[in-house]
N, C-alpha and C positions, 0 to 999 in steps of 0.2 A: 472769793479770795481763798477760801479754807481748799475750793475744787484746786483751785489752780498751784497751791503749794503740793496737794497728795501728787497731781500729776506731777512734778517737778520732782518731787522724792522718789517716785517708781521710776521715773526716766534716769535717775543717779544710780538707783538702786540696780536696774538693768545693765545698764552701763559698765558697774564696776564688777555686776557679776559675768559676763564677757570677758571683762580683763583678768579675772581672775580664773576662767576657765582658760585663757588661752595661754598665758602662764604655766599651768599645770599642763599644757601638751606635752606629752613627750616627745621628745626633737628625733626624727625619724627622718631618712628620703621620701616616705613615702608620703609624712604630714607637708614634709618641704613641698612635694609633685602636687599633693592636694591646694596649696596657700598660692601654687604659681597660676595652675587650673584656675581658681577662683581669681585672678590679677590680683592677688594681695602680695606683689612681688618685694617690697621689702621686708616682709614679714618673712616669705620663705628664703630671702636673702640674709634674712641674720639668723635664720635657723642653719642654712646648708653652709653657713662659717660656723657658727658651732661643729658642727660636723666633720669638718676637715681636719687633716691633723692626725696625729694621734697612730696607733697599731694597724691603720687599715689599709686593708690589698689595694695594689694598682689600680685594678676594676671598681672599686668601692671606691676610690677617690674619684677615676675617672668620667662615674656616672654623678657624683656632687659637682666637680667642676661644672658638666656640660650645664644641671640646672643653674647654675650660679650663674653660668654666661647668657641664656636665656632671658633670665631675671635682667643684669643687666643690658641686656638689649632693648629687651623690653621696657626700663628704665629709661634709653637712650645715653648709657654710661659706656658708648663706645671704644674711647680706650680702655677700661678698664674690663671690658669683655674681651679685649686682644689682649691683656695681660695672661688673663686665664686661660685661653685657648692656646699661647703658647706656653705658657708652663705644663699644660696637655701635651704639647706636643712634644716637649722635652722630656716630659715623664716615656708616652712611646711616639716614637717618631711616626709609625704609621698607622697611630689613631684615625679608625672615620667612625664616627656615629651612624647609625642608619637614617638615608634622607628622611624618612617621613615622618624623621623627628625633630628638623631642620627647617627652617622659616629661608626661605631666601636672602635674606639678611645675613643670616648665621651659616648658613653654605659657604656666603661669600667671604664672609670675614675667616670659615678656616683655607679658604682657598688661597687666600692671599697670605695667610698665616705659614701656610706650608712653603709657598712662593718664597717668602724672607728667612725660614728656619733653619727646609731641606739642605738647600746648600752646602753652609758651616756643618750641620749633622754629618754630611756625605764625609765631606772633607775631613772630619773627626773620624767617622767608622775608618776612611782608608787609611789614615795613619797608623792608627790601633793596629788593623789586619798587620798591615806592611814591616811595621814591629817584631809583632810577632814572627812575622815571615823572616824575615833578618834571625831572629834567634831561632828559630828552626823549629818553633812551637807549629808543627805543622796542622793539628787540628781546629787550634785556636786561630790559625791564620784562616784556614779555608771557612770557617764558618762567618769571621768579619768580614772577607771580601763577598760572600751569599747575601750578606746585610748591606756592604754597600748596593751591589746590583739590584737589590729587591728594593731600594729605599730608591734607586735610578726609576725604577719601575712606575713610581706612583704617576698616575695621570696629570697631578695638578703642577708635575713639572717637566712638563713632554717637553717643551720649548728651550727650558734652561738644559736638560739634560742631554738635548744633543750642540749644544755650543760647548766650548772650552769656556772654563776650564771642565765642568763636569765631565762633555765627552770621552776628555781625554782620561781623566778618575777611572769610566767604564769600562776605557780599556785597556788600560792596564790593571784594573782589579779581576777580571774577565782571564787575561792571562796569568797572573799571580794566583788568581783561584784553581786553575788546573794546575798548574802547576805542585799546589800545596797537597792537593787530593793526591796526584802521582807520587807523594814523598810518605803518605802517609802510609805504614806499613800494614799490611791486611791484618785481621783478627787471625790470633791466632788459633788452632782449631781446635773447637768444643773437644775434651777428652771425656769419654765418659767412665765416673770410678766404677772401678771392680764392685762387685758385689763383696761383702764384706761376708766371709765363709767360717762359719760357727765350727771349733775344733773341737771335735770328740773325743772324751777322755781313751777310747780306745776304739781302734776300726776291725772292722772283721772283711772275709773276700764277698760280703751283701754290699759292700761300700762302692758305690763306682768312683767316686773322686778320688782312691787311694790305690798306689800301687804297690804290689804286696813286698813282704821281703823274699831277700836271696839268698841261698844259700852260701857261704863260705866256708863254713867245714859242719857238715854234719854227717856222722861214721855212726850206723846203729850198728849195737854187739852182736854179732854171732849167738844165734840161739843154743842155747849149753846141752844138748839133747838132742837122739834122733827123733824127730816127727814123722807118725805113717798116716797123717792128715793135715791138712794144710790150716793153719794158724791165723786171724787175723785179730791185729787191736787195734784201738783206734789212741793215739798220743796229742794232750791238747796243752799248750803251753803260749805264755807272752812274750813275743818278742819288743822290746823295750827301744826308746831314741837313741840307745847308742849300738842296738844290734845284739843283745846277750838276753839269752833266753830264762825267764822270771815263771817261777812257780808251774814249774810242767805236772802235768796230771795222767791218767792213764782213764778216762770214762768208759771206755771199754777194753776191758782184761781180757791178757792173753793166760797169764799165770800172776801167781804175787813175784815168784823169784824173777821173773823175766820182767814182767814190769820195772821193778826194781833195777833192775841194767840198763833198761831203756830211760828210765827218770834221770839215773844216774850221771848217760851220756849225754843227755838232751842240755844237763845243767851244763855242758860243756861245749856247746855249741855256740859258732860264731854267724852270725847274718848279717847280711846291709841293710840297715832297717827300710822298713815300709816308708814310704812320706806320701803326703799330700801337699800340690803346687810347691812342693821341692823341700818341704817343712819335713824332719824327722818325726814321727808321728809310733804309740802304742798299737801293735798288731795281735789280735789271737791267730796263731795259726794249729788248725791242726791236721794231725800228719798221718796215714795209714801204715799200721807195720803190719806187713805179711810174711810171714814164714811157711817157705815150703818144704813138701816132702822130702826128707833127707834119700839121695839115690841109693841103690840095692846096690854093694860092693861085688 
């Protein structure tokens, strides 16, 4: 009697430590794939509702549906596996799972699923397009009328889709889709921006981007003296953005007094100033004064 009750207590005790680890499963697809694998399909059937629902992608739904329709297949919960497979299909129209995930059973139930769906779907996409096409949304038209013809395409409605009314959908969405393309005005063409050109506080004639300045009036003075050797200075000064010459210098002297005429004039000189890509732009220029031999009277 004492044997027979420990057994009884360890068979409890097993039991409810089972229920309590499976409990604590964390609810996953991929414990749901493992509970269907094992035929514990209501077990992975109240997990992959759990699941459902909620912030997840298309794809992440659509890979719980198909187990849920599996489950109930396997159940033998018939309608309520064409429930789910067409809310698949209404999620995207031209879901297929890959066969060799597919029980012939479940082939056939989406084959016939698409059979009842495709249609009304078709018939929605061409409205939509043809809407659009009416209000002149030309890119929006031409890509629903793509959708209907690609959703004509599927195999599991070769039959439907060449009878009316579908065929007729086909072809008229066929010519409304070229149509929409021809209306859609080309891209217009890639411009590529300028290089964006760093301004120099002041350019010199080392600069090739810059075209120098010109002259407008520049008179140098009469050397005040006969010369019986020939003279050279060199005169260096800014011409500035509005063309007037800024801080002339003499770095190589002819004399101080002549310098001094030369500085003088120079402050009085007018130029078109230098620019770059058409911009008034700071210029050094400088300029050679030569004086020559004064001729024998």
């Amino acid at each position: 009697m004492r044997k027979t009750i420990c057994a009884l207590v360890l068979m409890l005790s097993v039991a409810f430590s089972a229920r309590v680890g499976a409990e604590g499963t964390v609810a996953s697809l991929a414990t749901a794939r493992d509970l269907y694998v094992s035929a514990s399909y209501g077990d992975a059937l109240a997990m992959l509702g759990s699941l459902s629902g909620g912030s997840r992608s298309v794809e992440e739904q659509q890979s719980i549906d198909l187990y849920r329709t599996f489950c109930l297949v396997a159940l033998g919960r018939a309608a309520d596996a064409d429930k789910v497979i067409e809310a698949m299909l209404m999620r995207q129209p031209l879901y297929r799972a890959s066969t060799e995930d597919l029980s012939p059973r479940v082939q056939t139930a989406f084959q016939n699923a698409r059979r009842r769906i495709l249609p009304a779907v078709i018939q929605k996409e061409y409205a939509d397009a043809k809407n659009a096409f009416d209000s002149k949304d030309w890119p929006v038209a031409s890509k629903g009328f793509d959708e209907v013809l690609e959703s004509m395409a599927d195999p599991d409605i070769t039959q439907l889709a060449g009878s009316p009314p579908l065929s007729d959908i086909k072809t008229l969405a066929s010519g409304f889709r070229d149509l929409s393309v021809k209306m859609i005005a080309p891209p217009a063409p890639k411009v590529e921006p300028k290089p964006v050109r760093v301004v120099k506080p002041v350019y010199t004639i080392d600069d090739r981007d810059v075209i120098a300045p010109v002259a407008v009036q520049q008179r140098v003075p009469k050397y005040p003296a006969n010369v019986s050797k020939p003279l050279v200075g060199v005169l260096e000064f800014v011409v500035d953005e509005s063309g007037v010459v800024q801080a002339p210098t003499m770095p190589m002297s002819i004399d101080s007094t002549y310098d001094e005429m030369v500085i003088a004039a120079a402050k009085k000189w007018v130029y078109q100033p230098a620019t770059v890509d058409g911009k008034p732009v700071k210029f050094i220029k400088r300029l050679t004064i030569s004086v020559s031999v004064t001729p024998p009277r």
